[in-house]
N, C-alpha and C positions, 0 to 999 in steps of 0.2 A: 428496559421497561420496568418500572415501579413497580410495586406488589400495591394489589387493590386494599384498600383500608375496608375498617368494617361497613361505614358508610358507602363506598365505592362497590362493595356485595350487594348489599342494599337497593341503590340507584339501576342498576344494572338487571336484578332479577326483580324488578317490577319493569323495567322497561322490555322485557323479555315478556314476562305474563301479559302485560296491555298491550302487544302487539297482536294476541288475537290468537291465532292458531299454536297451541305447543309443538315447536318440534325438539328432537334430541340436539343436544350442544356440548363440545366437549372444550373443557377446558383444559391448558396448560397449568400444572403445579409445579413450582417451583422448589429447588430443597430448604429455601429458607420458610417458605409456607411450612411446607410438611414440618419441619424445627419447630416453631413457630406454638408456641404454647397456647390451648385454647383454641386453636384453628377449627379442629374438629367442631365444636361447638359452634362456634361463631357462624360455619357455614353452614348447621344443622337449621341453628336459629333464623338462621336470614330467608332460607327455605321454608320455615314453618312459616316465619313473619310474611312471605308474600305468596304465599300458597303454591309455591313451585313443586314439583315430586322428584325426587334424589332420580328415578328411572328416566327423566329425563335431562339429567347432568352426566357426562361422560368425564372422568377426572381422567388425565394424561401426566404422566411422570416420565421423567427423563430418562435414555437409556442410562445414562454416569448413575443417575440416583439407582435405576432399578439394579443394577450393578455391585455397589457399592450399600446398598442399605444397610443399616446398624440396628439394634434389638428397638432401640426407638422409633425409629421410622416405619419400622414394620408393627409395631401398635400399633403406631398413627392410620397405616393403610389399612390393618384389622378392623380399628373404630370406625374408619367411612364406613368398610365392608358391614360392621354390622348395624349403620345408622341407612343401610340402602342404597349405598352409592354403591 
């Protein structure tokens, strides 16, 4: 499976909000996402832009990643942590 593009965040959390009822949703990250420079931001921004709330995005990382994490990765997961995911 492809890694969603920034338009592909986009498309997806407005068709999540115009279906009406919010529920919680979790997604799969993968470790080139978390790599992935800017990620953080992109997915703050795509959330601000269609009015979704980080409390209900559930982010999921892989056991290997959780495992294995390096002093970068674990920013990356700090920064969700402290943008409300």
């Amino acid at each position: 499976m492809a890694a969603l593009s920034g338009q592909g965040h986009r498309t997806l959390a407005v068709a999540w909000r115009d279906a009406g009822t919010p529920c919680r949703v979790a997604v799969n990250l993968s470790p080139l996402q978390i790599r992935r420079h800017g990620f953080v931001h992109t997915l703050t921004s795509v959330m601000r832009e269609t009015g979704a709330t980080p409390d209900l995005l559930e982010l999921e990382i892989t056991e290997n990643l959780a495992m294995n994490c390096a002093g970068d990765e674990i920013d990356v997961l700090r920064e969700f942590r402290a943008a409300g995911f």
